[in-house]
PDB file of N, CA, C, O and CB in Angstrom:
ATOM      1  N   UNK A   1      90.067 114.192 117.327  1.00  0.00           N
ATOM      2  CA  UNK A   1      89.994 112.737 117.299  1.00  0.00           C
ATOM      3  C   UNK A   1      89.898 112.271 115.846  1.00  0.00           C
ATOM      4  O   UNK A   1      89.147 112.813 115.035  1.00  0.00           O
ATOM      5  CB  UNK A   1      88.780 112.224 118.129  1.00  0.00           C
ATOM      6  N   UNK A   2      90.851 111.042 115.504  1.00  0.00           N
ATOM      7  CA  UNK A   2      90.299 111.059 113.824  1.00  0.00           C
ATOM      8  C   UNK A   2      90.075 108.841 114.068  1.00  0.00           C
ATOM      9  O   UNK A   2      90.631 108.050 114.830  1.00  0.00           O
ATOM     10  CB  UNK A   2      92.276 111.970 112.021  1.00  0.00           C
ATOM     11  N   UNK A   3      89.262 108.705 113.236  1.00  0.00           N
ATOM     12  CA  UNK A   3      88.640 107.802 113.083  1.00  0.00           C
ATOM     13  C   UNK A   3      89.491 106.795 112.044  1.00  0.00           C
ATOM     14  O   UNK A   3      89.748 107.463 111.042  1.00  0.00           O
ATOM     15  CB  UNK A   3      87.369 108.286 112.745  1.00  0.00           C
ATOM     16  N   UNK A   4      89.777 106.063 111.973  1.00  0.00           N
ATOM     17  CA  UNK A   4      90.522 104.947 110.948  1.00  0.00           C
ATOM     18  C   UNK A   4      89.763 103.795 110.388  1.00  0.00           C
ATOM     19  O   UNK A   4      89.152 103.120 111.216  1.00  0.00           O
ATOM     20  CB  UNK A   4      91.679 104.240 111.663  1.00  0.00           C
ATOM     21  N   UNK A   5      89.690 103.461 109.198  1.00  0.00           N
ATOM     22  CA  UNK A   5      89.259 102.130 108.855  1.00  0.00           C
ATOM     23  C   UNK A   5      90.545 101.373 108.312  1.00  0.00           C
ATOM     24  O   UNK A   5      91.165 101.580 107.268  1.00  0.00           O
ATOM     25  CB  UNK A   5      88.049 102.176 107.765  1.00  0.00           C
ATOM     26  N   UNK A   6      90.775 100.421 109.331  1.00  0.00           N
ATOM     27  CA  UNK A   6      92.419  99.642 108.571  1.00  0.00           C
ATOM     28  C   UNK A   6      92.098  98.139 108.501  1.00  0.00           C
ATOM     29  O   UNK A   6      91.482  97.443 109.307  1.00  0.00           O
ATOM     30  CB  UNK A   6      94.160  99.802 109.763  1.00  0.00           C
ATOM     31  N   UNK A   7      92.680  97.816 107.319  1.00  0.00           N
ATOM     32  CA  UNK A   7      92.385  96.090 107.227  1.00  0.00           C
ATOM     33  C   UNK A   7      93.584  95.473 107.707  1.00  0.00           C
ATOM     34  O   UNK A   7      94.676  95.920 107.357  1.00  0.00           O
ATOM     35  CB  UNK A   7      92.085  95.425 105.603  1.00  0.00           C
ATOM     36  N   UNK A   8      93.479  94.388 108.552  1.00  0.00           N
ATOM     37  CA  UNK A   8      94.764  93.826 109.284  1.00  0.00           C
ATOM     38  C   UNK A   8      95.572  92.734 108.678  1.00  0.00           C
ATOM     39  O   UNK A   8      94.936  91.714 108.945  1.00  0.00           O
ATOM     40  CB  UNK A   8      94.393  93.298 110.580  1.00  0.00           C
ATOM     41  N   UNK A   9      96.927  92.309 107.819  1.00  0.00           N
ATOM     42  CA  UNK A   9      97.156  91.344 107.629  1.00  0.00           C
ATOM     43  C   UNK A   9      98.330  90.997 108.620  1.00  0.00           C
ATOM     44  O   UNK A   9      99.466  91.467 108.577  1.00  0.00           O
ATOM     45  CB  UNK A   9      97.247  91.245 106.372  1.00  0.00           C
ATOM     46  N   UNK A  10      97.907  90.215 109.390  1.00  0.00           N
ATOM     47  CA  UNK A  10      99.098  89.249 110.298  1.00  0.00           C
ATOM     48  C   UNK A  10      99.842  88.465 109.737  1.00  0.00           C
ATOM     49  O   UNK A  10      99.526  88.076 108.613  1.00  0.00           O
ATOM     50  CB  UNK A  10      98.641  88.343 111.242  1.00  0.00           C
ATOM     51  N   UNK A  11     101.038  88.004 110.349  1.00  0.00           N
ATOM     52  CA  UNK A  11     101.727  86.855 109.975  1.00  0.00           C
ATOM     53  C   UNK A  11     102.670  87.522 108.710  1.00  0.00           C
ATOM     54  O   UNK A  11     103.362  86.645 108.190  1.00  0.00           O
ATOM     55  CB  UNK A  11     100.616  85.539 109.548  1.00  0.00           C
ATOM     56  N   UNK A  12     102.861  88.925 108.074  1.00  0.00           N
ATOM     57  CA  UNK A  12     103.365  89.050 107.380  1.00  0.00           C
ATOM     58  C   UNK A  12     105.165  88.594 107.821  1.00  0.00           C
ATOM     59  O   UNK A  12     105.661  88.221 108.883  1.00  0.00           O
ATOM     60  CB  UNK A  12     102.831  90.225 107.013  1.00  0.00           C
ATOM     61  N   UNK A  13     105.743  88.837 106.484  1.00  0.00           N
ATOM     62  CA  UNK A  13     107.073  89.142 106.850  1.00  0.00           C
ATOM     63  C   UNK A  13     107.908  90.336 107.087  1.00  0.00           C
ATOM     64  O   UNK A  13     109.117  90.334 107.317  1.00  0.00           O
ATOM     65  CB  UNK A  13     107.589  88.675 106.152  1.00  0.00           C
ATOM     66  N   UNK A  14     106.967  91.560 106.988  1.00  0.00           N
ATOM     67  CA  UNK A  14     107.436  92.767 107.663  1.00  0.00           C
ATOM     68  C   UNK A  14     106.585  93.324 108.008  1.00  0.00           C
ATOM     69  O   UNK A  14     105.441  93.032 107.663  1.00  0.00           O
ATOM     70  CB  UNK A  14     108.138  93.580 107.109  1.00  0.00           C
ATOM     71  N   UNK A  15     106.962  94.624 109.059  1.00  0.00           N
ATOM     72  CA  UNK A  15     105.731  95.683 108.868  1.00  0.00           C
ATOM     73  C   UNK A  15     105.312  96.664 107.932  1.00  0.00           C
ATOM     74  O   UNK A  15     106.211  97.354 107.452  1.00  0.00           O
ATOM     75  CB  UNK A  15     105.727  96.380 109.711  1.00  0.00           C
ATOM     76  N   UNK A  16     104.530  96.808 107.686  1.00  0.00           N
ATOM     77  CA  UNK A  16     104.292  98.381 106.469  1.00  0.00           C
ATOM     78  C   UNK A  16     102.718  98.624 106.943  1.00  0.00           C
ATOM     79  O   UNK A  16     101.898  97.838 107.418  1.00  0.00           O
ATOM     80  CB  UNK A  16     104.402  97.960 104.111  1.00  0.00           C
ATOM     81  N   UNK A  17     102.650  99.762 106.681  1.00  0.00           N
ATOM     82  CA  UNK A  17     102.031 100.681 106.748  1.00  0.00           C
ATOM     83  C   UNK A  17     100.935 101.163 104.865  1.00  0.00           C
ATOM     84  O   UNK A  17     101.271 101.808 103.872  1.00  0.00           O
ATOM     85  CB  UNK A  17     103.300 101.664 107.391  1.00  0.00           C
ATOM     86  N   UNK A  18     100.164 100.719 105.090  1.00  0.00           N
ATOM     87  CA  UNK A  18      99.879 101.309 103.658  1.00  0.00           C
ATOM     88  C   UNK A  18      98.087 102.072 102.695  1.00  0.00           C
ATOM     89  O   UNK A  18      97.049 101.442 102.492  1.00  0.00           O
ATOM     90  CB  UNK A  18     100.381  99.895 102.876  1.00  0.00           C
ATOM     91  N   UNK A  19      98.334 103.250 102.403  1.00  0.00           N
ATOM     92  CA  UNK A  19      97.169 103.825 102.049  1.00  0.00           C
ATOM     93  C   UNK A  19      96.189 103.510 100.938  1.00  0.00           C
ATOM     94  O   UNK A  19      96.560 103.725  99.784  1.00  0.00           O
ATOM     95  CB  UNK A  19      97.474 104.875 101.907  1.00  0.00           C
ATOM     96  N   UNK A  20      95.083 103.066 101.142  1.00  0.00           N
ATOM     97  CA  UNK A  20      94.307 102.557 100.128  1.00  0.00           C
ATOM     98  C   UNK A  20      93.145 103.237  99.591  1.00  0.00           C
ATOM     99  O   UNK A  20      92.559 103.874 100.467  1.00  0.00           O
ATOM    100  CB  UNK A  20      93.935 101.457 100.494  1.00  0.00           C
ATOM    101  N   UNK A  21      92.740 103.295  98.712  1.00  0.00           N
ATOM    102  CA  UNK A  21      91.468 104.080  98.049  1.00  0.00           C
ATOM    103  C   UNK A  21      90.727 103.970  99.223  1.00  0.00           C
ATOM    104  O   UNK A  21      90.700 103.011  99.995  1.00  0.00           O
ATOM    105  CB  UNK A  21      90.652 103.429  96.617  1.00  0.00           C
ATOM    106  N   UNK A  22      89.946 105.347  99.319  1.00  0.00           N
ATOM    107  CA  UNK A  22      88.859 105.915 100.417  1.00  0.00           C
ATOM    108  C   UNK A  22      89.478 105.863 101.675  1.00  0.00           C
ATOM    109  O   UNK A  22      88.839 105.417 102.628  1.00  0.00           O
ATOM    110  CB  UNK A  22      87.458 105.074 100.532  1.00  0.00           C
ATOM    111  N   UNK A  23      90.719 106.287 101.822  1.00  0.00           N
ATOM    112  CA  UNK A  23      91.499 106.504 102.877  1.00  0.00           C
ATOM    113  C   UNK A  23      91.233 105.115 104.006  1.00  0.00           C
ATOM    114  O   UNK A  23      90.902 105.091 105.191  1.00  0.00           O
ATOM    115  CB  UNK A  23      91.089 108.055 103.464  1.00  0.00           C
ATOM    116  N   UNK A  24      91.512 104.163 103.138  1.00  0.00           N
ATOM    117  CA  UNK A  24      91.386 103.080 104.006  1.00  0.00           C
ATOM    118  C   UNK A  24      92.771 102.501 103.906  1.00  0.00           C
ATOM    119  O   UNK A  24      93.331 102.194 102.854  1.00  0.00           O
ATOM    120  CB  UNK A  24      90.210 102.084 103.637  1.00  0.00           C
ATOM    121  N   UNK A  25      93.434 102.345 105.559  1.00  0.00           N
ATOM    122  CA  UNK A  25      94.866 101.620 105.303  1.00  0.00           C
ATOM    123  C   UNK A  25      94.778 100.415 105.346  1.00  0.00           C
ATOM    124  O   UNK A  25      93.792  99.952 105.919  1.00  0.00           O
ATOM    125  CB  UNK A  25      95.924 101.882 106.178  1.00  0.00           C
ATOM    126  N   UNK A  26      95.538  99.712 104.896  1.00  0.00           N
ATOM    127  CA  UNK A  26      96.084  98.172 105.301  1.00  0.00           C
ATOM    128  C   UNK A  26      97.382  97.964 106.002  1.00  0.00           C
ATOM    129  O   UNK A  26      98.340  98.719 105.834  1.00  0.00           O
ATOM    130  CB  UNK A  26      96.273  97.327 104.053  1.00  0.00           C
ATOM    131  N   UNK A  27      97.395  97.140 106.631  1.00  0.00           N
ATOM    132  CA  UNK A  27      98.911  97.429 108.038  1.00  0.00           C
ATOM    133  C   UNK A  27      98.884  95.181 108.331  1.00  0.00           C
ATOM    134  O   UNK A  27      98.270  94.225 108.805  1.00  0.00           O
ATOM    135  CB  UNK A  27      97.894  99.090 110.658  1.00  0.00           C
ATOM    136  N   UNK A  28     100.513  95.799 107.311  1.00  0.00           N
ATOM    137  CA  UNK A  28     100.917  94.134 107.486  1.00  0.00           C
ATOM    138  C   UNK A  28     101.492  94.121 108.872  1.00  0.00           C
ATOM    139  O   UNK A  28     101.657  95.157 109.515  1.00  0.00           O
ATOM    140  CB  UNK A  28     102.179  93.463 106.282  1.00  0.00           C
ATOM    141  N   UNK A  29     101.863  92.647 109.421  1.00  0.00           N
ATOM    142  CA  UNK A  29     102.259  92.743 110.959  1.00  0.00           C
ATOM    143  C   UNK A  29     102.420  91.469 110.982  1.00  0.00           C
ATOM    144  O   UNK A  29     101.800  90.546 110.452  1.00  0.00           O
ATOM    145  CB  UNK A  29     101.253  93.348 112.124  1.00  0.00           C
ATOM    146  N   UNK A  30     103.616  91.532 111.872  1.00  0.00           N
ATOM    147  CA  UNK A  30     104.793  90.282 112.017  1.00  0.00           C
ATOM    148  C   UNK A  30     103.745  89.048 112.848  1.00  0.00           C
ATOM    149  O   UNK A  30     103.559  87.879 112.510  1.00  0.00           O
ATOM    150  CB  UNK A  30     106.529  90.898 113.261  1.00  0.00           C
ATOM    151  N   UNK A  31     103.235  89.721 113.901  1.00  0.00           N
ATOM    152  CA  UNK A  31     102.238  88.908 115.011  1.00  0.00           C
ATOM    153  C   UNK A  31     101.506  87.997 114.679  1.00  0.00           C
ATOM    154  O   UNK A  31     100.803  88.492 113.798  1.00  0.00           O
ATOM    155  CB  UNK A  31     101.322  89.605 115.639  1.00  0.00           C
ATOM    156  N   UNK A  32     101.195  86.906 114.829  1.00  0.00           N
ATOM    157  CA  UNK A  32      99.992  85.979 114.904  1.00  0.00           C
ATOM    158  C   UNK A  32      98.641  86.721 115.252  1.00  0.00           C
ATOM    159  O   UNK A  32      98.682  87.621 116.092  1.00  0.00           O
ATOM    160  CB  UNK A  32     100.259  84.866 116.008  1.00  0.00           C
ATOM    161  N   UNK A  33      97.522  86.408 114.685  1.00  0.00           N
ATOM    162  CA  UNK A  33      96.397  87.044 115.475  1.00  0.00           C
ATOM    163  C   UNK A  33      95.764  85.922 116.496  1.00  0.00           C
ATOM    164  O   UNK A  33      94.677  85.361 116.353  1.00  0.00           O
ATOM    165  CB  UNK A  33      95.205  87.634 114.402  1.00  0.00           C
ATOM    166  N   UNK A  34      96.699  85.734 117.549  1.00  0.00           N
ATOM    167  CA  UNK A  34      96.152  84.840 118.597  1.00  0.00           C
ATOM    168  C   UNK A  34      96.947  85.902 120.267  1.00  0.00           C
ATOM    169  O   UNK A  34      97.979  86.546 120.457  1.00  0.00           O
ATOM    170  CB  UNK A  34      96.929  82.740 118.213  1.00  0.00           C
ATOM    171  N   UNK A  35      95.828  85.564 121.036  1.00  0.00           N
ATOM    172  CA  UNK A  35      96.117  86.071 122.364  1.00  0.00           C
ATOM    173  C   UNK A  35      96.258  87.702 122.246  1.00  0.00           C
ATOM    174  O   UNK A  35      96.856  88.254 123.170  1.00  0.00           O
ATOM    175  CB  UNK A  35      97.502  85.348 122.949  1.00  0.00           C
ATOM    176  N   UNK A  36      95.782  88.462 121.244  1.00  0.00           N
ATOM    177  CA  UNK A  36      95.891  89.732 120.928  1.00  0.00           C
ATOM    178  C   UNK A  36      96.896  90.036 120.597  1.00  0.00           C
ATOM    179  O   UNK A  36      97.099  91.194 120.962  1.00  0.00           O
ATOM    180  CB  UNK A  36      95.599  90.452 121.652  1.00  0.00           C
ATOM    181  N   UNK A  37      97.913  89.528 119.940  1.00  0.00           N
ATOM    182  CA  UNK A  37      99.449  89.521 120.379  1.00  0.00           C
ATOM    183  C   UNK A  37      98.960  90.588 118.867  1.00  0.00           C
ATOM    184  O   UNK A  37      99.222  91.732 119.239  1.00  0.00           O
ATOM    185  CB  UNK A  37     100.854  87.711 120.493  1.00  0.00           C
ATOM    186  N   UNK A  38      98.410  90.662 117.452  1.00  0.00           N
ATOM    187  CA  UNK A  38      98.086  91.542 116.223  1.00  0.00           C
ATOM    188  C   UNK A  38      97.820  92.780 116.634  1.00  0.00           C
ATOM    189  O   UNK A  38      98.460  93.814 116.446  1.00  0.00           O
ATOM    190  CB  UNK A  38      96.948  91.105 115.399  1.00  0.00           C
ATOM    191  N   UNK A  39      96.705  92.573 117.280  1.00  0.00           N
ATOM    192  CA  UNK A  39      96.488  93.988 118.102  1.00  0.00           C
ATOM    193  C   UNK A  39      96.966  95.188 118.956  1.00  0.00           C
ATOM    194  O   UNK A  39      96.656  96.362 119.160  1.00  0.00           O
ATOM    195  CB  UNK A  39      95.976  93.805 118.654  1.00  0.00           C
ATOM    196  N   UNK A  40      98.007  94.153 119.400  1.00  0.00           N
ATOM    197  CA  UNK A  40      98.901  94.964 120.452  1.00  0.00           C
ATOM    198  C   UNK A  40     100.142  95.774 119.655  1.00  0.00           C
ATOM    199  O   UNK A  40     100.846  96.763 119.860  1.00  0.00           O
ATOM    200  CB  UNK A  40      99.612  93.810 121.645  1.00  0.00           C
ATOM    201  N   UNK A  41      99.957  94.631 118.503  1.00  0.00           N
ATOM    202  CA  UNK A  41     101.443  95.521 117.435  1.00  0.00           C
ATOM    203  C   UNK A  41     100.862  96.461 116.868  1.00  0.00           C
ATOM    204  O   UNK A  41     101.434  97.515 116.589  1.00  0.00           O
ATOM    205  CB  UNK A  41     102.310  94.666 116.017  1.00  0.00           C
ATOM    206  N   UNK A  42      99.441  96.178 116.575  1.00  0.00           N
ATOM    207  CA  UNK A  42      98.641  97.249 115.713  1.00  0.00           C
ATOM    208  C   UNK A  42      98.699  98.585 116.106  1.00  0.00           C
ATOM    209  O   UNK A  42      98.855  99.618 115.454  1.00  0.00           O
ATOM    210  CB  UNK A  42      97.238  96.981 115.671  1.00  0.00           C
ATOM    211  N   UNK A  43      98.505  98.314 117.601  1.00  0.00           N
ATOM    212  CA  UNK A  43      98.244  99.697 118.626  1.00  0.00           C
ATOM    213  C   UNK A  43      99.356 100.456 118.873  1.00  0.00           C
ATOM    214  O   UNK A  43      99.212 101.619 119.253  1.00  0.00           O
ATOM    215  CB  UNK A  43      97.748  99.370 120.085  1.00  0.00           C
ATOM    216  N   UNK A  44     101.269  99.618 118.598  1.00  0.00           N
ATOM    217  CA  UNK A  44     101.887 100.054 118.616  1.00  0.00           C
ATOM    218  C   UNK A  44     102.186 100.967 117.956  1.00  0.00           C
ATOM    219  O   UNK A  44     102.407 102.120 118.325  1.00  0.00           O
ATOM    220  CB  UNK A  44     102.255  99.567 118.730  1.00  0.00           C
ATOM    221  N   UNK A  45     102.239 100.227 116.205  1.00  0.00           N
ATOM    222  CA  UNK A  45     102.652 100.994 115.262  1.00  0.00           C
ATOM    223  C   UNK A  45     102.301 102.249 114.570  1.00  0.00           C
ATOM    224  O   UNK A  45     102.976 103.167 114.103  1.00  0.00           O
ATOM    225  CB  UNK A  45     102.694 100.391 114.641  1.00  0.00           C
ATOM    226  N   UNK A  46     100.766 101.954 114.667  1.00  0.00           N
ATOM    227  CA  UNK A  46     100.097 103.322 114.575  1.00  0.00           C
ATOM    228  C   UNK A  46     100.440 104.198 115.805  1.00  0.00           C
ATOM    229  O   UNK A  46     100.945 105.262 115.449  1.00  0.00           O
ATOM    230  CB  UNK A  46      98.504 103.165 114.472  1.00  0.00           C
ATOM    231  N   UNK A  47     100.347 104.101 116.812  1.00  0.00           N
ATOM    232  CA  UNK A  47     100.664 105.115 118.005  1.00  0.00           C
ATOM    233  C   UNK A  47     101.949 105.858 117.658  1.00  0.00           C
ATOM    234  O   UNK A  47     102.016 107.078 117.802  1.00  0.00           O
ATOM    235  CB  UNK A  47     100.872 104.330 119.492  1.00  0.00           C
ATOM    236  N   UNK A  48     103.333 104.871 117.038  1.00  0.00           N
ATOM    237  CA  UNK A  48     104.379 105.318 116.638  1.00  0.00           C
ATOM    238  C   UNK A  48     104.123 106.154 115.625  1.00  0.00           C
ATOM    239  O   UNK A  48     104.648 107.262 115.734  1.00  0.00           O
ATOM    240  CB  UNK A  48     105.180 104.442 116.384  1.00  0.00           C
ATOM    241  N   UNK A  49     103.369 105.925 114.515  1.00  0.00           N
ATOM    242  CA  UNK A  49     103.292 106.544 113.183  1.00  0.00           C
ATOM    243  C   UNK A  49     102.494 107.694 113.346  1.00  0.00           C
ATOM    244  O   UNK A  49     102.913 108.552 112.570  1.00  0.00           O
ATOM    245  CB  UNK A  49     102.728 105.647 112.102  1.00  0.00           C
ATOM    246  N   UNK A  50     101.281 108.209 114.176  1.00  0.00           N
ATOM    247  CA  UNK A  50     100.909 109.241 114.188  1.00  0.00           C
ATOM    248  C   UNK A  50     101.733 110.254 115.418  1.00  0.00           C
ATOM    249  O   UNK A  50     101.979 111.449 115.582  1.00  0.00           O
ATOM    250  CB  UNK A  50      99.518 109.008 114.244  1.00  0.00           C
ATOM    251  N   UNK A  51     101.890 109.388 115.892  1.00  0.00           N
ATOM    252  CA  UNK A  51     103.350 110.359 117.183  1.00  0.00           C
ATOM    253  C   UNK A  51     102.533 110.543 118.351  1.00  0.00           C
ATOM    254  O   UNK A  51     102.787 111.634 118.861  1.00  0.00           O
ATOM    255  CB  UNK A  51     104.097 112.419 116.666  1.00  0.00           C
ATOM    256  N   UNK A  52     101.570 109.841 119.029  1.00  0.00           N
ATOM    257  CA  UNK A  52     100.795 109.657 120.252  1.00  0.00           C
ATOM    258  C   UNK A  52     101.121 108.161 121.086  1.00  0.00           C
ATOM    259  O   UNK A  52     101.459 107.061 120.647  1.00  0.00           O
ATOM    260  CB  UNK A  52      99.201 109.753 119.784  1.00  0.00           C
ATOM    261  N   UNK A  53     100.860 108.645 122.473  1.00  0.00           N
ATOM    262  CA  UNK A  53     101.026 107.462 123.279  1.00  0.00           C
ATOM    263  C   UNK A  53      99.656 106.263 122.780  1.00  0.00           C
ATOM    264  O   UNK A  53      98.502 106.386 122.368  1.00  0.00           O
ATOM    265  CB  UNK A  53     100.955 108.033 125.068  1.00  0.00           C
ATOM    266  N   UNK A  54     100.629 105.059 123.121  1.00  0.00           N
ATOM    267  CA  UNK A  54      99.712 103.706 123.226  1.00  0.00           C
ATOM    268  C   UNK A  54      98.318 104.413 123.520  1.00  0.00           C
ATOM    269  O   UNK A  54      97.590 105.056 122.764  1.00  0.00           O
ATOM    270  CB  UNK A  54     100.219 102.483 124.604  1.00  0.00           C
ATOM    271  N   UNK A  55      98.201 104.129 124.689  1.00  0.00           N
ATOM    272  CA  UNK A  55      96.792 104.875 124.970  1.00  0.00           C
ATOM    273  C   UNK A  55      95.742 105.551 124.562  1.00  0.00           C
ATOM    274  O   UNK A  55      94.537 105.597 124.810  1.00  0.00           O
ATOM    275  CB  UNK A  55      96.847 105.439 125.449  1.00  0.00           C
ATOM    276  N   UNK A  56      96.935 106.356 123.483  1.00  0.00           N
ATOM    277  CA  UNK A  56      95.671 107.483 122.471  1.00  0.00           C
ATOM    278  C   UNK A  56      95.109 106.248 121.722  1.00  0.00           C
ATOM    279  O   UNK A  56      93.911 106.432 121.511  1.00  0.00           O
ATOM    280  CB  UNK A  56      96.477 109.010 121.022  1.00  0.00           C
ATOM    281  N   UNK A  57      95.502 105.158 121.284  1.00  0.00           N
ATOM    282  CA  UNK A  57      94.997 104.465 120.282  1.00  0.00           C
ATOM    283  C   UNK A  57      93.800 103.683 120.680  1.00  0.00           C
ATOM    284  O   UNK A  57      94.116 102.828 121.507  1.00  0.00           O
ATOM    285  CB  UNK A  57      95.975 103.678 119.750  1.00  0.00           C
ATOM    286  N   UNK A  58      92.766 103.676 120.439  1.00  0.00           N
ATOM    287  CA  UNK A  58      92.021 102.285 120.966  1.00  0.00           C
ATOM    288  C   UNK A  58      91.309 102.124 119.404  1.00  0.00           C
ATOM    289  O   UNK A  58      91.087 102.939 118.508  1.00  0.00           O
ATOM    290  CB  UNK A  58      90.669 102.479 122.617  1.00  0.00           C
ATOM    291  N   UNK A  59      90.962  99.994 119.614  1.00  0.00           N
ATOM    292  CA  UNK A  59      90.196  99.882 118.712  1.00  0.00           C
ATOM    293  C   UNK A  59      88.983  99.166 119.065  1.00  0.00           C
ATOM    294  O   UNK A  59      88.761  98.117 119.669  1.00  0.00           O
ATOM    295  CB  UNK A  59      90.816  99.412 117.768  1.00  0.00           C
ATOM    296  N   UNK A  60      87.821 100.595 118.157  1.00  0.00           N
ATOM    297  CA  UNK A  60      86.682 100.561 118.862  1.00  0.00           C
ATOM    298  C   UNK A  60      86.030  99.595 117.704  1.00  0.00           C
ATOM    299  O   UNK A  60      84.899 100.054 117.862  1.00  0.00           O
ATOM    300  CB  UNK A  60      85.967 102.100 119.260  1.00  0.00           C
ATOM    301  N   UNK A  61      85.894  98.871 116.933  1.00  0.00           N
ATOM    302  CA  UNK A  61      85.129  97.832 116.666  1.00  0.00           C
ATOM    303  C   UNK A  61      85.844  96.777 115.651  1.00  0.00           C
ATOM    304  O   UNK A  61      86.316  97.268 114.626  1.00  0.00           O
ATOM    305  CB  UNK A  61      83.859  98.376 116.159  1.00  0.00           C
ATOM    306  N   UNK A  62      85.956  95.503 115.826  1.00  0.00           N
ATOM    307  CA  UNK A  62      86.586  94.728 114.991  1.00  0.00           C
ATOM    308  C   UNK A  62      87.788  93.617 115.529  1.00  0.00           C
ATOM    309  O   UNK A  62      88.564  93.055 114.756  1.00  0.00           O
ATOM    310  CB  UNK A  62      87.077  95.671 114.092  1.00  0.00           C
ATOM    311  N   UNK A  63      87.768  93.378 117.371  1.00  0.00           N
ATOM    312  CA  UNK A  63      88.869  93.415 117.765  1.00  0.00           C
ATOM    313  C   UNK A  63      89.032  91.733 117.064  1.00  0.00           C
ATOM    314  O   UNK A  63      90.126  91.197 117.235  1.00  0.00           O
ATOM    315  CB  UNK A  63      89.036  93.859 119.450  1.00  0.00           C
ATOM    316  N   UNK A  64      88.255  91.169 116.517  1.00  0.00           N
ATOM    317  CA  UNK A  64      88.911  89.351 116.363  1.00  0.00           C
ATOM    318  C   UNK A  64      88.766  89.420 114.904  1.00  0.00           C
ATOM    319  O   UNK A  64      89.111  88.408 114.294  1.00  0.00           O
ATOM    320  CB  UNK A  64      87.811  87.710 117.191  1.00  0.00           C
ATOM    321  N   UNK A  65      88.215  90.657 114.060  1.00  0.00           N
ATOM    322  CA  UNK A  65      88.016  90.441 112.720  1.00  0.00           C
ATOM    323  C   UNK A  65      89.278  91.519 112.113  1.00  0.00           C
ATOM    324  O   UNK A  65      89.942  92.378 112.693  1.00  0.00           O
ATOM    325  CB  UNK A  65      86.303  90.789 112.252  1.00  0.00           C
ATOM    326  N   UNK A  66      89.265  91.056 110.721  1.00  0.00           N
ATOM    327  CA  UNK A  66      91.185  91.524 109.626  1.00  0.00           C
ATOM    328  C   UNK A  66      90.075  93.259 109.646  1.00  0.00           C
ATOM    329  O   UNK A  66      90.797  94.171 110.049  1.00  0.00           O
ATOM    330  CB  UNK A  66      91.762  90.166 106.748  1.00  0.00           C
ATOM    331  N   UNK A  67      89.016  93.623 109.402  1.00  0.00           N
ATOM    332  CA  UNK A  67      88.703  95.208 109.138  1.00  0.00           C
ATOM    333  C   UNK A  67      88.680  95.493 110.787  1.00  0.00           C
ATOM    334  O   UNK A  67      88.294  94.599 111.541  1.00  0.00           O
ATOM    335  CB  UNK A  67      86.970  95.648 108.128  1.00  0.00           C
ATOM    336  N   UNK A  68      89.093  96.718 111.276  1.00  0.00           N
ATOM    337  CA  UNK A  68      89.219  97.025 112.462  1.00  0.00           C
ATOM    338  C   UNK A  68      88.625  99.023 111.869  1.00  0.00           C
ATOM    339  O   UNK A  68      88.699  99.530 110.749  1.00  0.00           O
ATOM    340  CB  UNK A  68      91.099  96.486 113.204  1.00  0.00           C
ATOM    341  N   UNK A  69      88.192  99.517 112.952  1.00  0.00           N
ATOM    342  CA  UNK A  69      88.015 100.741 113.317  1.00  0.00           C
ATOM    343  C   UNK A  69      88.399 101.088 114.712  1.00  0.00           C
ATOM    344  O   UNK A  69      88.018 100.781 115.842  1.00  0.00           O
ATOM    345  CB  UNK A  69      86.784 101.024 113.079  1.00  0.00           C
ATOM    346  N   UNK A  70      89.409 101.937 114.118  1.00  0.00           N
ATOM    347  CA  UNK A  70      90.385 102.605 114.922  1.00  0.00           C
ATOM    348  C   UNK A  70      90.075 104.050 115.362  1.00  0.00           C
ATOM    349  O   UNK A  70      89.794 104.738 114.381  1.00  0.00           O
ATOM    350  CB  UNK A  70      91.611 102.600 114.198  1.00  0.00           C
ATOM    351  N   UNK A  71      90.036 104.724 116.519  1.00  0.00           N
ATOM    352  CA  UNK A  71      90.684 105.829 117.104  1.00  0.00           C
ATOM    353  C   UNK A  71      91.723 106.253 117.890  1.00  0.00           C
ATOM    354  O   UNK A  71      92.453 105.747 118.742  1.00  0.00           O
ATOM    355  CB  UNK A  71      90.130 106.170 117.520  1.00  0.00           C
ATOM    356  N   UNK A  72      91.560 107.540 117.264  1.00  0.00           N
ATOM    357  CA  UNK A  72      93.345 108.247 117.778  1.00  0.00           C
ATOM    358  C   UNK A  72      93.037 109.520 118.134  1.00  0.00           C
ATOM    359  O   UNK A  72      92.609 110.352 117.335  1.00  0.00           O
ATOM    360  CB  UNK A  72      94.759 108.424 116.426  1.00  0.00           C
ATOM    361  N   UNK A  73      93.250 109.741 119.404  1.00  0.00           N
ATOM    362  CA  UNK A  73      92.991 110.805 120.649  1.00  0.00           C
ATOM    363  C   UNK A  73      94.019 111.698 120.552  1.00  0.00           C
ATOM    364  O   UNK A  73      95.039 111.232 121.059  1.00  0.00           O
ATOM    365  CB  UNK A  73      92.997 110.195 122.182  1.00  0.00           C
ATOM    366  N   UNK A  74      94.174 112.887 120.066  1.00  0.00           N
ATOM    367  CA  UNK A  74      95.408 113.785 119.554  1.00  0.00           C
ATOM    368  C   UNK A  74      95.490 114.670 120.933  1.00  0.00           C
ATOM    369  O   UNK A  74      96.335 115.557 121.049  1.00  0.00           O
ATOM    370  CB  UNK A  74      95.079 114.834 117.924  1.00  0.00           C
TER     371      UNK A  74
END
């Protein structure tokens, strides 16, 4: 199981993916953060990027705030 600290920016104009000092990512995203619609891309893209189903992903604290903590169920 590995643990994530990612800061969320919504509303970007693309997606990226990106690694920051103390292994903290930041993950731009097309979505609004309304109706979970951020979250749901969030859960996508990482699920895509580590190569696990939706499912493996959940985020366990942060769901209405930009810092989120993430797990990923290998």
């Amino acid at each position: 199981m590995t643990t994530l600290s990612v800061k969320v920016k919504p509303n970007s104009k693309q997606q990226k993916i990106q690694s920051e000092a103390e292994g903290v990512l930041t993950v731009r995203l097309k979505s609004p953060p309304t109706d979970g619609k951020a979250n749901n891309e969030l859960i996508k893209l990482l699920a895509k990027k580590y190569g696990v189903r939706k499912s493996q992903v959940t985020i366990k604290s942060g769901l209405t705030s930009k810092w989120k903590r993430i797990e990923i169920d290998h």
